[in-house]
N, C-alpha and C positions, 0 to 999 in steps of 0.2 A: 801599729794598726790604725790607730786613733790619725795621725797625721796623715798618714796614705787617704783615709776615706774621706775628710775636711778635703786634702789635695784635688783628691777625683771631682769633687760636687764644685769647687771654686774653679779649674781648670775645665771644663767638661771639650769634647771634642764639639767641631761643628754641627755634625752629625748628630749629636746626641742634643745638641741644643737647637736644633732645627724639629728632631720627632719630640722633644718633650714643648716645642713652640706646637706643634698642630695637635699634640694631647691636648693643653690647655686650650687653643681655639677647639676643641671639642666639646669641653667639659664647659666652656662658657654658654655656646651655640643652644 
């Protein structure tokens, strides 16, 4: 379980590193 979840957050899709890139430009703004 432990590896799968490390895996998920170090791999992330484009997709998920695209909306967590305009959360953070939100949270800074």
């Amino acid at each position: 379980m432990e590896k799968e979840g490390w895996k998920c957050v170090r791999k992330p899709t484009k997709i998920e590193t695209e909306r967590v890139r305009g959360e953070q430009a939100r949270n800074i703004t």
